[in-house]
Structures are given as C-alpha cells and as structure tokens.
MDAnalysis code that builds the backbone (N, CA, C; Angstrom):
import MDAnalysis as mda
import numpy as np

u = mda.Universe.empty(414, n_residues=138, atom_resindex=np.repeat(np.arange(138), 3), trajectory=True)
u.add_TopologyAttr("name", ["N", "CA", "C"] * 138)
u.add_TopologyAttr("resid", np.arange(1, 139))
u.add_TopologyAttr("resname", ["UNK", "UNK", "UNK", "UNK", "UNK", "UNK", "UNK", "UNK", "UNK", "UNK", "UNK", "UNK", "UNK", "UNK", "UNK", "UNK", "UNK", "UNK", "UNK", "UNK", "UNK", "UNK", "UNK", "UNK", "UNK", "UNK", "UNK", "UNK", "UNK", "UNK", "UNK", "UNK", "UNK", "UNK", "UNK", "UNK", "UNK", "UNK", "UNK", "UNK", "UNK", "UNK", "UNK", "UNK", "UNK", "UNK", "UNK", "UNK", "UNK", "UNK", "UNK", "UNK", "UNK", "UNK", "UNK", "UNK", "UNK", "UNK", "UNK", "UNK", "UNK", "UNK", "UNK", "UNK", "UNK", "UNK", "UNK", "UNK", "UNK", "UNK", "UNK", "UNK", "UNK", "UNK", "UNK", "UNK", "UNK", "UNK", "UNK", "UNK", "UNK", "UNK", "UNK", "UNK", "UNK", "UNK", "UNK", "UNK", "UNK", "UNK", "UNK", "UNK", "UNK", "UNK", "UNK", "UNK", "UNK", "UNK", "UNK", "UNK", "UNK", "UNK", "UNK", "UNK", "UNK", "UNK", "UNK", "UNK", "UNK", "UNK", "UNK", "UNK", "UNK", "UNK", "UNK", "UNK", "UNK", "UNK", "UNK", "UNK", "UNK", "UNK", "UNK", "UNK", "UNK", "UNK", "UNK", "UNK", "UNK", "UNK", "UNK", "UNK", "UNK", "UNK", "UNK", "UNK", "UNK", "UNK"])
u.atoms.positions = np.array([
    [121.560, -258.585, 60.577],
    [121.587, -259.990, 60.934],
    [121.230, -260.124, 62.417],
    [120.429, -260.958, 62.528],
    [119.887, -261.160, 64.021],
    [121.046, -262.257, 64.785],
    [121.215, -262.220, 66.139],
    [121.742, -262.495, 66.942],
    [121.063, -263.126, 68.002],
    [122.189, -264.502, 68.230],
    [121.345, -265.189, 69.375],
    [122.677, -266.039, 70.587],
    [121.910, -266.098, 71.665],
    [122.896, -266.969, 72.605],
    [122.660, -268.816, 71.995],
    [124.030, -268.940, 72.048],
    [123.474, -270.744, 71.378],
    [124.194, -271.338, 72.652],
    [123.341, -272.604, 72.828],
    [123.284, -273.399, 74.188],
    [124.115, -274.356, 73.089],
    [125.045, -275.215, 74.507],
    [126.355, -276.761, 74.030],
    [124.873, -277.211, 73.610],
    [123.927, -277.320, 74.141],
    [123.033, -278.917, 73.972],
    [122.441, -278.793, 72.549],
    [122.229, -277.409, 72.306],
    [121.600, -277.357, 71.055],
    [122.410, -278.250, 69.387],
    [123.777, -277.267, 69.834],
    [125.164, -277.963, 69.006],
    [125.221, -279.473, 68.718],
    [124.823, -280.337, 70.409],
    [125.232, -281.179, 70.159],
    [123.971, -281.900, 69.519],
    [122.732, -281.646, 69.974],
    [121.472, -281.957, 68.959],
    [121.808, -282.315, 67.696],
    [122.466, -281.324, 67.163],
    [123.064, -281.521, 65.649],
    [123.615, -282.841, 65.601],
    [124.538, -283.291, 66.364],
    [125.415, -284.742, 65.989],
    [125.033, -285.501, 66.314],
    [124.055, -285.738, 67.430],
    [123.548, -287.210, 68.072],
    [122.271, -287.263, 67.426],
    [121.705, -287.789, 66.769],
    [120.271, -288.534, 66.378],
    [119.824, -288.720, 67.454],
    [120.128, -289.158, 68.460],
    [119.301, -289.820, 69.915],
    [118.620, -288.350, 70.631],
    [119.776, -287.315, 70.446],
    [118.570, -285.918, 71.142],
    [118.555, -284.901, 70.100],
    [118.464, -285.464, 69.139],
    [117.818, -284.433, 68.078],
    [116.287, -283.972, 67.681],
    [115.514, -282.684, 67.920],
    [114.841, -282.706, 67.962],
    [114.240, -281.474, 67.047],
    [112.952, -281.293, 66.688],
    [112.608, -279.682, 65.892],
    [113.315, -278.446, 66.199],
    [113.226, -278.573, 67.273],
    [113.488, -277.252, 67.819],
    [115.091, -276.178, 67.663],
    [115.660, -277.885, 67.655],
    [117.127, -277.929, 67.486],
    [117.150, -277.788, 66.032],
    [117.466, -278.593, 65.106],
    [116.480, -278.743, 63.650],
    [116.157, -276.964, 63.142],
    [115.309, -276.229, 64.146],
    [115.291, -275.246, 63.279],
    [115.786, -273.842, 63.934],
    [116.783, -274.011, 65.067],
    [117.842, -273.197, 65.646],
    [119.104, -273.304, 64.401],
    [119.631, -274.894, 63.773],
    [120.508, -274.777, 62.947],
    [119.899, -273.880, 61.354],
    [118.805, -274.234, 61.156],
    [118.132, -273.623, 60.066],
    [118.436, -272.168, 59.927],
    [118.207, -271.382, 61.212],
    [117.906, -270.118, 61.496],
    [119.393, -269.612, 61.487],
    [121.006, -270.202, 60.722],
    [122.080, -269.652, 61.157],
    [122.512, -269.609, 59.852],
    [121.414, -269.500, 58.710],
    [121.400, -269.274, 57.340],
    [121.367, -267.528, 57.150],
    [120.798, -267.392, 58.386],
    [120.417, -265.750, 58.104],
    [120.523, -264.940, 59.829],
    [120.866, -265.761, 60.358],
    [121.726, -265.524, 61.874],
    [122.698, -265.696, 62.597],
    [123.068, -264.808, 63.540],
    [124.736, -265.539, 64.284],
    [124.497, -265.754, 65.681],
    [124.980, -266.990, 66.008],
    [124.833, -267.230, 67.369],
    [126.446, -266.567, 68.153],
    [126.108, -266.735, 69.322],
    [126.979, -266.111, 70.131],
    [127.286, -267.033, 71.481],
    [128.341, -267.080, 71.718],
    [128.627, -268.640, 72.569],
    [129.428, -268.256, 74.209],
    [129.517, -268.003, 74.828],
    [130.354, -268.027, 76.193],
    [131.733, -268.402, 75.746],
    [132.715, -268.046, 76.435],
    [134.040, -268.841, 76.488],
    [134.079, -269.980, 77.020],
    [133.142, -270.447, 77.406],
    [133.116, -271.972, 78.347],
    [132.494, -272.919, 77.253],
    [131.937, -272.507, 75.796],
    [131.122, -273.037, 75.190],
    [132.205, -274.333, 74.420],
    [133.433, -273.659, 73.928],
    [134.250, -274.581, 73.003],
    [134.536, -276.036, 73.958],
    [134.979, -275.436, 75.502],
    [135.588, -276.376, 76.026],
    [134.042, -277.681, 76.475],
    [132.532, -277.171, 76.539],
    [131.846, -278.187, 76.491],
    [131.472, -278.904, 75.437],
    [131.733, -278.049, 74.613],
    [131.816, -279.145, 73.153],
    [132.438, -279.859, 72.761],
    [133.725, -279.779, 73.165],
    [134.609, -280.815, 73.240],
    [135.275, -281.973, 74.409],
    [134.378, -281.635, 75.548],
    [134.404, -282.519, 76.920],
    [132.974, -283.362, 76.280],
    [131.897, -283.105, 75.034],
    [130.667, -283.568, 75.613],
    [130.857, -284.804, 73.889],
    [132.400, -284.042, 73.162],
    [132.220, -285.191, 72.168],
    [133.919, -286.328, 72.409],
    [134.287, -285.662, 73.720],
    [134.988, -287.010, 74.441],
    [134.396, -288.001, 74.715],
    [133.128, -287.414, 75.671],
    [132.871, -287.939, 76.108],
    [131.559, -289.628, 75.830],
    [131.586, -288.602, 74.584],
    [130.897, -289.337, 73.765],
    [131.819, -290.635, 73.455],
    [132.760, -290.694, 72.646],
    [134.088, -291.387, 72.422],
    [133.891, -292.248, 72.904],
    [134.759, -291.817, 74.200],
    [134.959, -293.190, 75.539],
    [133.409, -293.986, 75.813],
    [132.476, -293.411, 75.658],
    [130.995, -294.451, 75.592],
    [131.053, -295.375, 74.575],
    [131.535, -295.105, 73.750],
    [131.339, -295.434, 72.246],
    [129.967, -295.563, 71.559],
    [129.464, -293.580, 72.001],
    [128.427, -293.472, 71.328],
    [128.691, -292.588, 69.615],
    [129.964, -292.458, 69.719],
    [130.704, -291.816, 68.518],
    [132.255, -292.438, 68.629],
    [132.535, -292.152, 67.270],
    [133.575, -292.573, 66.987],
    [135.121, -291.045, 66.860],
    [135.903, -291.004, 66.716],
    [136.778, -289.618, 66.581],
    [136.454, -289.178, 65.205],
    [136.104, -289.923, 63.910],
    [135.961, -289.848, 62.882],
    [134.466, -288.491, 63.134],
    [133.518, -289.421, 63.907],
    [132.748, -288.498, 64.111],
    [132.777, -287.245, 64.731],
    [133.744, -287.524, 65.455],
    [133.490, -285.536, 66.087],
    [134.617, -284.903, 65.524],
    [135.370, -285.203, 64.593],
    [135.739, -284.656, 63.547],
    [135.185, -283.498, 62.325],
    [133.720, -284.793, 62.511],
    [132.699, -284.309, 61.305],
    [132.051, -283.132, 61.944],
    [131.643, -283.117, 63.002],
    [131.189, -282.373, 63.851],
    [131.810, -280.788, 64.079],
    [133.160, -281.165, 64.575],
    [133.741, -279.876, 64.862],
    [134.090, -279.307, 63.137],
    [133.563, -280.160, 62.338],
    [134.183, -278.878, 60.854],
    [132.953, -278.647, 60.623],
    [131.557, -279.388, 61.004],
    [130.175, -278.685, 60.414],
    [130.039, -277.164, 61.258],
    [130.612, -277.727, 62.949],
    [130.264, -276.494, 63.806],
    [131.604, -274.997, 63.392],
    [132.933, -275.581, 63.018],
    [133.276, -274.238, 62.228],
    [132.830, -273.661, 61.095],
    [132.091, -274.270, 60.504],
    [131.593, -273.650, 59.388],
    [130.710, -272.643, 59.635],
    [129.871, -272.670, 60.757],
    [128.398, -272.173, 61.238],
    [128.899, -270.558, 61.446],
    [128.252, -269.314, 61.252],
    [128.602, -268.387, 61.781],
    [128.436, -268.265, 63.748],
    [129.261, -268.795, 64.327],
    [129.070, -268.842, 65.935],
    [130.262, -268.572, 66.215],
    [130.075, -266.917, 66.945],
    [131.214, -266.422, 67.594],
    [131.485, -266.369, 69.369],
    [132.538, -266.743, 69.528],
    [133.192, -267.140, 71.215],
    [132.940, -265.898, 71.233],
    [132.517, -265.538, 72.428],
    [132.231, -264.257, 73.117],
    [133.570, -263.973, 74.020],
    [134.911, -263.602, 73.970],
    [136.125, -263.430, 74.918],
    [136.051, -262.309, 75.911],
    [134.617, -261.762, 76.572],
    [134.410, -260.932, 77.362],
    [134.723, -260.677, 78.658],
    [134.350, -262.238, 79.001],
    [135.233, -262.674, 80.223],
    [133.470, -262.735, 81.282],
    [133.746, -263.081, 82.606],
    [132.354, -263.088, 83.286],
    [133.100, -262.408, 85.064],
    [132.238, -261.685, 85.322],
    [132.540, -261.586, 86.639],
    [132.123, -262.649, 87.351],
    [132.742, -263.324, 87.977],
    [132.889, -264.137, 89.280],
    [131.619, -264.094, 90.617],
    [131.503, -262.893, 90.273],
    [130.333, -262.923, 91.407],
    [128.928, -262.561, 90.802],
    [128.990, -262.144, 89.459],
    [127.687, -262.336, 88.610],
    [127.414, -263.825, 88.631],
    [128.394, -264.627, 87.954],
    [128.374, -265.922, 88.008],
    [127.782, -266.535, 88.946],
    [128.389, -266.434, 90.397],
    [128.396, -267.015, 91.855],
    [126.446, -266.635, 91.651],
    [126.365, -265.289, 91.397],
    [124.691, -264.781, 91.986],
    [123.472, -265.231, 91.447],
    [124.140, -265.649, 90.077],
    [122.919, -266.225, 88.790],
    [122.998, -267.747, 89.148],
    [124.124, -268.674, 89.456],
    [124.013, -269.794, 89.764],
    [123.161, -270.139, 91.353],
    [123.316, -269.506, 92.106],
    [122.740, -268.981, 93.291],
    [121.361, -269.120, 93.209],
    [120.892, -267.574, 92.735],
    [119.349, -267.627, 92.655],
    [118.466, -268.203, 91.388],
    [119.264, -268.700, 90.741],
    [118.426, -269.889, 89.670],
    [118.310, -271.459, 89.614],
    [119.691, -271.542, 90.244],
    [119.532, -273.218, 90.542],
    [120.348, -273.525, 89.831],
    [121.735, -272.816, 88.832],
    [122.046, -272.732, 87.736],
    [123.897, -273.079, 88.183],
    [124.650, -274.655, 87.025],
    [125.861, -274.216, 87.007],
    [126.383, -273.242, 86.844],
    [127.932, -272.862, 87.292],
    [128.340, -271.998, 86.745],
    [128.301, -271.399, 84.977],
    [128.506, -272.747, 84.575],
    [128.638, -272.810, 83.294],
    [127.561, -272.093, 82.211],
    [126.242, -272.684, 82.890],
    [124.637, -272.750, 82.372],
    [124.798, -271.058, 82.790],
    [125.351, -270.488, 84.146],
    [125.277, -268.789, 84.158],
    [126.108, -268.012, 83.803],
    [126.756, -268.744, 82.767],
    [127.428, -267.926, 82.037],
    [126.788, -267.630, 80.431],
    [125.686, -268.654, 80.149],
    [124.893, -268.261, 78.988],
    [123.944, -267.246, 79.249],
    [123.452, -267.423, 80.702],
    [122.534, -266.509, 80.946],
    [122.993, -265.563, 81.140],
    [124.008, -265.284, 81.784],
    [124.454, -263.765, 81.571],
    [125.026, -263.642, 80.670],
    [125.689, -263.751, 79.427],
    [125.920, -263.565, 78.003],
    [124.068, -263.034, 77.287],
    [123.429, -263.500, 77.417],
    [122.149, -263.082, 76.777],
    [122.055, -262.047, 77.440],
    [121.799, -262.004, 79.173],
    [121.562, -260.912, 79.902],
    [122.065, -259.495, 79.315],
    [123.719, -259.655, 79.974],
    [124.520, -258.687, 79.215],
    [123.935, -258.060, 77.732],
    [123.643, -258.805, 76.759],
    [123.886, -258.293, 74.929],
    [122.250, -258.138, 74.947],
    [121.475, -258.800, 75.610],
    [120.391, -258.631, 75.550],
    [119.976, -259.534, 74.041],
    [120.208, -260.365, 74.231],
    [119.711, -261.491, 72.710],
    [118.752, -262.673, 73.993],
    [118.011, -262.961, 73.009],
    [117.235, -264.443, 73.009],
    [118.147, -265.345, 73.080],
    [118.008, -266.410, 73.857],
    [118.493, -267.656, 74.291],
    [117.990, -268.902, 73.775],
    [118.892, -269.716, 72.857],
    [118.793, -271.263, 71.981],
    [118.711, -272.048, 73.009],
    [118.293, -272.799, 73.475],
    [118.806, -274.054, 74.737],
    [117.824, -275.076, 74.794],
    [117.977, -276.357, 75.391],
    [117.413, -277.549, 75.308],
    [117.007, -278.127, 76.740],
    [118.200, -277.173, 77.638],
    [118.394, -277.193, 79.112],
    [116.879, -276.534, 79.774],
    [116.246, -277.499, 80.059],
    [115.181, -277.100, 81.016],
    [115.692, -276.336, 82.440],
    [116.353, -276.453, 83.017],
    [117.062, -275.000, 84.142],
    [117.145, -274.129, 83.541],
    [117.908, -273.960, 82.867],
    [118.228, -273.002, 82.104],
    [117.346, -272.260, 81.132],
    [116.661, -272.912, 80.622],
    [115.122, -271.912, 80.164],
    [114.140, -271.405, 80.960],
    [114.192, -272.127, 82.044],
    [113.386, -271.998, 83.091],
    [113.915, -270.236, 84.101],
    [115.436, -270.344, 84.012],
    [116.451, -269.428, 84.522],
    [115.656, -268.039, 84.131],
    [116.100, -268.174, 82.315],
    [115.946, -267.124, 81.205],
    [114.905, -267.036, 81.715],
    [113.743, -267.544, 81.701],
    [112.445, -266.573, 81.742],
    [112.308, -266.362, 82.663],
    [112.459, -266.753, 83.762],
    [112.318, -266.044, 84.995],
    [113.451, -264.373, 85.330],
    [114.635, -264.678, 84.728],
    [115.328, -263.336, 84.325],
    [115.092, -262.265, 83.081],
    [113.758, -262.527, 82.612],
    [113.705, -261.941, 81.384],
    [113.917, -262.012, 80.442],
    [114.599, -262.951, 80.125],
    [115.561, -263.160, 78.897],
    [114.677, -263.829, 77.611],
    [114.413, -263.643, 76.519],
    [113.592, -264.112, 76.034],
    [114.148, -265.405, 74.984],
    [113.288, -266.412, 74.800],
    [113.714, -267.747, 74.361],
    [113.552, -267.529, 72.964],
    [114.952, -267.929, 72.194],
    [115.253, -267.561, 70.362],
    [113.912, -268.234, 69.941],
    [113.182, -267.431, 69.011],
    [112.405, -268.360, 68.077],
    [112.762, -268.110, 66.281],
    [113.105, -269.569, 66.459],
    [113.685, -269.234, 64.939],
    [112.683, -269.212, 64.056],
    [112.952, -268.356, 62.956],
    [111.868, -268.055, 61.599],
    [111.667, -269.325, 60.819],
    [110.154, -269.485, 60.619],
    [109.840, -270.670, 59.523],
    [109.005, -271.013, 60.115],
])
C-alpha cells in the first residue's frame, strides 16, 4: 500500500464545495488503495478550520459532524513522532513556511513520501526540498 503526507486543506476540500477541486477529488479517490499520513498538528487544524467554519456560518455542527465521521473512516494515520523544534524553526525559516505547514514538510522529508497539498508555499517548499508532489492514480 502506498503512502502519502495529506495536507488540512486537502481534507477540508472534501467538505466545502467552495474549494473543492480535481485534484482534491482525486487525492480522496486514491485512499481506496492508499494511506495518508498526517502530523500531530493535523487533527487540531481540522478542527480549528471546521470551528471556524461554524462561527462564519459557512457550516453548520451537523456538518462537521458529517465530516469528522467521513474523515475517520479514511485510512489517515496521526504520525505521534513528535518534531524537533529547531528542524521546525529551520524549514519555516528557509521556506517562508508556518510552523505548522513545516511540520508536513518535514513529516514527508523524514518518511520520504510525496506530499497531498493545496497550499501553494508549501508545494512550492516541497519542491524546492525535494520532496515530491502525491500523484494520485487514474
């Protein structure tokens, strides 16, 4: 089974119609016969990004309900590895990159998997670090 880093934005692609797009579309496709792999920082933006949704009232709780049982269903495992602090500090540094966003990149870095993401920094990061961008089958 192939293995990949999955980006919050991709996830949330899935629930909002407004940034849903192919690409996203066929990252979820590709977890029929793949496992993504997520940062420890990943749960807590998924659930700051469908608060936050809420309080807009671009979703309802009903909805990110629906959401968080489609996204447990998915094979996507929290990575509990932990990040050094000054990997972090160095990748956010010389990429232009949150902490957060360098903690995906070094999760791919580290395992050496292809990177899911929607985040233009952050793809921009990956290839400039090597990291190569998931292309899902189909």
């Amino acid at each position: 089974m192939s293995r990949f880093v999955l980006d919050c934005l991709i996830a949330m692609a899935w629930h909002f119609e407004s940034i849903v797009d192919a690409y996203a579309d066929s990252v979820l496709e590709s977890l029929a016969a793949s496992q993504a792999v997520v940062p420890s920082v990943w749960p807590l933006e998924i659930a700051n990004a469908l608060l936050v949704s809420e309080r807009r009232k671009l979703a309802t709780p009903a909805d990110s309900v629906r959401c968080l049982a489609m996204l447990s269903g998915l094979p996507i495992e929290v990575d509990l590895t932990g990040y050094p602090l000054e990997m972090l500090t160095e990748l956010g540094r010389r990429y232009g990159l949150s902490s957060y966003d360098a903690a995906y990149l070094h999760l791919a870095m580290r395992e050496g998997l292809p990177l899911a993401t929607r985040d233009a920094a952050l793809d921009k990061a990956a290839q400039a670090a090597g990291v190569e961008r998931f292309k899902p089958r189909g």
